[in-house]
N, C-alpha and C positions, 0 to 999 in steps of 0.2 A: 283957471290956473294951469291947465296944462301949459302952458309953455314954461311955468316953475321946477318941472321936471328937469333933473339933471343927472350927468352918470357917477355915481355916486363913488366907483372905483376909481375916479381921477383924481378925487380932492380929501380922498378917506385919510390919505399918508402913505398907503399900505404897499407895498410894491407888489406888480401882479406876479403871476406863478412863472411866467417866462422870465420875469427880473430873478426870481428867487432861485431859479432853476444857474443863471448864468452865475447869480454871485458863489452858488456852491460849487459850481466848476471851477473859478478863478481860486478859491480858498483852497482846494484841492490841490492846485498847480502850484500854489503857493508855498502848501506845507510839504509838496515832494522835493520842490528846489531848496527847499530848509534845510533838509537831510532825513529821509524816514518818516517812517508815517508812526501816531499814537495812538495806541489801541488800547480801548476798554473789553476786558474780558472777564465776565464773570466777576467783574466788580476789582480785577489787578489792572493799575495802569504798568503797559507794558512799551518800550521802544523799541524796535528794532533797528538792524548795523546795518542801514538801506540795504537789505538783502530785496531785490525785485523778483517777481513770481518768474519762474525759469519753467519754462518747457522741458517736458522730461524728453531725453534725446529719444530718438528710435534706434528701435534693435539693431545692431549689425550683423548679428549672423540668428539663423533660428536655431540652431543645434543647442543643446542646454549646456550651462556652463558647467566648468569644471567644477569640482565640489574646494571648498576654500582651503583646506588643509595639502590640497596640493596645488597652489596656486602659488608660485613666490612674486612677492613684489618688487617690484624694479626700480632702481634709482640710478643716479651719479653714485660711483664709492666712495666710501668715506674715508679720506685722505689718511688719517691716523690711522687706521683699523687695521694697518697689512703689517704681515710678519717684518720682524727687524728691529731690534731695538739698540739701545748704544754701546753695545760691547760688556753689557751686564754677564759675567759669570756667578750664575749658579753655585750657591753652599746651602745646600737641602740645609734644614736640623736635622738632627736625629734624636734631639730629645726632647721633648714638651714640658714643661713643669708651672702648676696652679699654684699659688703660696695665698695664702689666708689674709696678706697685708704685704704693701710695699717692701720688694727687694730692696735693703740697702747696700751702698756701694760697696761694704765689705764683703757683704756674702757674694757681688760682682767679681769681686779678685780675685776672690777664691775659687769660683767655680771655672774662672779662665785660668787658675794656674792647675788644674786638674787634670791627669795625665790623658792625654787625647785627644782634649778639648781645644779648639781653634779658632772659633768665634762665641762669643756671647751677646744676646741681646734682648734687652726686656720692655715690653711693650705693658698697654694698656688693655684691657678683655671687663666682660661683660656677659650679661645675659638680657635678652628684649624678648615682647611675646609679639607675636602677630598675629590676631585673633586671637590669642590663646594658647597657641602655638608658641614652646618657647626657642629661641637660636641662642646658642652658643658663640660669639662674636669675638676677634679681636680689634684693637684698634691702633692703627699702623699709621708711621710716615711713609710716605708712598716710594720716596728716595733712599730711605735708610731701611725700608723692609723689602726690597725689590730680589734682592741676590738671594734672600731666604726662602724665597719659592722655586721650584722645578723652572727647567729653562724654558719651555717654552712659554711658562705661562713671564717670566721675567722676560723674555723676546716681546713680548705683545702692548705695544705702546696705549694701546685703551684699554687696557685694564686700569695703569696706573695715573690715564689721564681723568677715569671716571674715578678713583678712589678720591684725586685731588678736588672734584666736582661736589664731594660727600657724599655717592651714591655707593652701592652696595655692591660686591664680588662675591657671590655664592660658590660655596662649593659645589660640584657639578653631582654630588650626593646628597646633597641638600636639596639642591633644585627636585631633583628625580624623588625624593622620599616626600617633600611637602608639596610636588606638584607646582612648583614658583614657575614664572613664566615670565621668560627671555623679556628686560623691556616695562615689564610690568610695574605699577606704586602699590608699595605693602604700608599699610596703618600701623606704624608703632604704636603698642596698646600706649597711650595716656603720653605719647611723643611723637614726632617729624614723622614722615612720609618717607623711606627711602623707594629709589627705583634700584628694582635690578638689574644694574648696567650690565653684567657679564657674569659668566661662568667657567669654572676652570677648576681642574685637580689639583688646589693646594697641597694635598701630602701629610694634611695636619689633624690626626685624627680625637674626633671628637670635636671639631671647631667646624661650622656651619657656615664661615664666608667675614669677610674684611671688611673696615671701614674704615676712616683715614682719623686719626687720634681727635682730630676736630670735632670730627662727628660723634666720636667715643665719647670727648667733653660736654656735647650737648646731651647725651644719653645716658650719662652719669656712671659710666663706666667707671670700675677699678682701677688708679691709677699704678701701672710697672707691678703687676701681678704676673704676669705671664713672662717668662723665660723658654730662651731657645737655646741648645748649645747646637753647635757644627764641630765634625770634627772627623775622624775616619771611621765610616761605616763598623758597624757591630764593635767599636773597643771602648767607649766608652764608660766609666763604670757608674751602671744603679745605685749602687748604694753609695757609693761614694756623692755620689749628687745627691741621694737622700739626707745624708750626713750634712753637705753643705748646708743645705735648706733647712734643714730643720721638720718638726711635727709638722701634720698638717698638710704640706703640700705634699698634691700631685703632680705622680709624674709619670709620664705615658713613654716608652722607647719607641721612639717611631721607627727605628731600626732596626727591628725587632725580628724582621723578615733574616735578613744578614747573620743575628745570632745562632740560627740553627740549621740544620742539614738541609740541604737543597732536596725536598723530597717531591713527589708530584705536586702536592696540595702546596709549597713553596712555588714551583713555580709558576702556577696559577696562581698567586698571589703577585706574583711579579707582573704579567702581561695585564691583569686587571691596573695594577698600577699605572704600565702604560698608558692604556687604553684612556683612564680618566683624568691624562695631561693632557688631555683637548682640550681648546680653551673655544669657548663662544659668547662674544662682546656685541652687546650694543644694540642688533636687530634679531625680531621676529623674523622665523624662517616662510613662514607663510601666511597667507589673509587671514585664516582663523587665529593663530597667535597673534598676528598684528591688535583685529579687533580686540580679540580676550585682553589684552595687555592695555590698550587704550582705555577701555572701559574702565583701566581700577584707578585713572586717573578722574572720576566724577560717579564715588561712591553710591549706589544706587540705579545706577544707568546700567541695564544688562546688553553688554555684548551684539547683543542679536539686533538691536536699534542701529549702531555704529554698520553691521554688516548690507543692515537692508538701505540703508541711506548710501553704503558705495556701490550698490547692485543698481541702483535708482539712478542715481545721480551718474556715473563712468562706468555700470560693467566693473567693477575693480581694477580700474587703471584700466582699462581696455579703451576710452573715451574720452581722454585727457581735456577736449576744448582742446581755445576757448571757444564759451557757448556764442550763441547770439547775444545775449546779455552782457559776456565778457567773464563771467564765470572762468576761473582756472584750475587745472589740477584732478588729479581723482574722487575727491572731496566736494568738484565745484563751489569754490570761496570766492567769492569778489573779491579784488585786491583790497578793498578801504577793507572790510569784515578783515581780512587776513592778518591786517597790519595791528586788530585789535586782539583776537584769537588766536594766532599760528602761534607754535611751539616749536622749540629744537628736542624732537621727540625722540631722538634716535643720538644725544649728544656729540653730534660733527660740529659743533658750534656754531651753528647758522638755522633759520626755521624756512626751509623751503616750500613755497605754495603745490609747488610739482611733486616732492618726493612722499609715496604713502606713508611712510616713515615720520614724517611731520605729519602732513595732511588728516591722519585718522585721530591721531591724539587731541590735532586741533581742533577737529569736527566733537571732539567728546568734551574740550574746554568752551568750546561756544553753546551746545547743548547745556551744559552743567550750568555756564553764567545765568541760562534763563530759565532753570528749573528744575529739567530733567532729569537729577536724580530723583526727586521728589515723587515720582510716578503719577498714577493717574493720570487727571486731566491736564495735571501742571507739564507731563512729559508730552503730553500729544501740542501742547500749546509750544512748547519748546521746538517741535518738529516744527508745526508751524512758521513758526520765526525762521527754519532753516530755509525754508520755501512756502512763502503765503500762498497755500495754499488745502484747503481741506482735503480736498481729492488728494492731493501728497501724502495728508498722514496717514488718511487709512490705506494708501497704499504699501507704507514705510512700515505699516501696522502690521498688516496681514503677510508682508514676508518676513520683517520679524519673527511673526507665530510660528510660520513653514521652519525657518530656521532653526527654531528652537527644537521642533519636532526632531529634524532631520539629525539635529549635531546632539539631543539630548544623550 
């Protein structure tokens, strides 16, 4: 019966290992022109935004870099952001006043027929914690409270483009006393996210930064508690607005300076005044603020992840692309990723793939969509996704660490 021998792998069914080997090549080819590959990791099905393994660029210079807090980031400017505004003249207040419940329009007439008094207007205020932290806030029409602040900060067309945004205008003693950072998303305890769009010497003491009456309504502010009068420095009278109002409310003379002798410790009150009409809207001054401020837009994500990922990827804007892959920007985002993640991080109304301004916040919105704040492994997985590749994250890892050493 030998000749009943036969090859048993021809007629099994079974396909041989070179059939097996081409069909998992073809399924391969298949699922990349699909769009992105799916990965099982540690039991999460995960997608990625066809992000493809990128070559990390080589060095272009060996000298070490600059350290990041003197590094500024470079962009196009941002068209609203320069001095000039419509012809807004300035009328400081000079008087502040809290009332325990809604001004009504009488005690309004009254206090504008009040010898001195020139303008009146009563807004919305509040108080919100941040962390635990609490601000003293008002909450303003951006058009009808624009003349009531110091000129320069009324010259400055984004302050009051970002107020109509719903974003936040700290007082620039605010920023400095709780450490807020130019750009940055603060957690309303138990409400919204505001960003800190801008900073600037309001004038108005005991008030911690503006928000637009909208945003007031969402935060459940006091409605027309807060009162301003304008009118000619130090003649206004105290009591006589106490009288108006009634028990209860406070009331702060922000002219207070004006009332009494010009003595040295007066006029060092005065030039500090100056000093804190600077206004600074809209961007981080340098890579370290940039990253700090991106970070608080995907809670949980430190800082030092966002920095080692722009040392990796661009040098910090030093290496813009695009890559071989097509990668762009200082971030390196693929256009399709970009169109899914980019932010207008720096509110010019547009989310630039090129500008670090967009590019870093975006890189911390695409990290956070896939975990990252989460830490542990879910954050190194996250990295991952940025660039498949392991050797990336512990790269992205270990200067993290450095980082954290270096700026602790």
């Amino acid at each position: 019966m030998s000749g009943a021998w036969v090859n048993v792998s021809r007629v099994s069914g079974l396909p041989s290992l070179r059939a097996v080997m081409l069909m998992v090549i073809a399924v391969l080819a298949v699922t990349v022109a699909a769009g992105g590959l799916v990965v099982i990791l540690d039991g999460d099905v995960l997608k990625s935004a066809q992000e493809p393994v990128r070559k990390q660029p080589r060095p272009t210079e060996s000298r070490p870099a600059p350290r990041l807090d003197q590094m500024v980031p470079t962009a196009e400017p941002v068209k609203d952001f320069g001095q000039g505004g419509p012809g807004i003249t300035s009328t400081p207040p000079r008087v502040l006043a809290i009332t325990p419940s809604a001004v009504p329009k009488r005690t309004r007439f009254a206090l504008g027929e009040l010898t001195h008094v020139q303008k009146v207007i009563v807004v919305d205020a509040g108080a919100v914690k941040v962390s635990g932290t609490a601000l003293n806030l008002l909450a303003v029409d951006p058009a009808a409270f624009r003349s009531w602040t110091p000129q320069p900060v009324a010259d400055q067309p984004a302050v009051w483009s970002a107020l109509a945004r719903g974003e936040l205008v700290a007082d620039t003693s605010a920023m400095r006393k709780f450490g807020m950072i130019l750009g940055a998303m603060y957690q309303v305890d138990g409400g919204p996210r505001l960003r800190a769009a801008a900073s600037a010497g309001l004038g108005l003491k005991g008030v911690d930064g503006l928000v637009s009456a909208d945003m007031g309504k969402k935060l459940g502010f006091a409605p027309e508690v807060a009162v301003l009068l304008h009118g000619k420095s130090g003649k206004i009278s105290e009591s006589a607005v106490r009288k108006a109002l009634g028990k209860g409310a406070q009331v702060v003379m922000l002219d207070a300076a004006a009332r009494t002798a010009k003595t040295q410790q007066g006029a060092q009150q005065e030039g500090q005044q100056k000093q804190g009409q600077q206004v600074s809207v809209g961007r981080p001054g340098s890579y370290l603020e940039l990253y700090k401020a991106s970070a608080t837009r995907c809670p949980g994500l430190s800082w030092t992840v966002l920095a080692a990922i722009g040392q990796v990827e661009s040098s910090h804007g030093r290496n813009n692309g695009p890559s071989s892959a097509g990668a762009l920007g200082p971030m390196q985002f693929m256009p399709a990723t970009w169109k899914h993640y980019g932010v207008d991080g720096d509110g010019d109304g547009k989310s630039d793939i090129w500008s670090p301004y967009d590019a870093v916040p975006g890189a911390a919105n695409y990290l956070c969509a896939n975990g990252a704040g989460k830490g542990g492994e879910k954050l190194r997985k996250a990295i991952w996704f940025y660039n498949h590749s392991w050797d990336y994250v512990n790269k992205v890892m270990g200067i993290a660490a450095a980082y954290a050493r270096t700026y602790a």
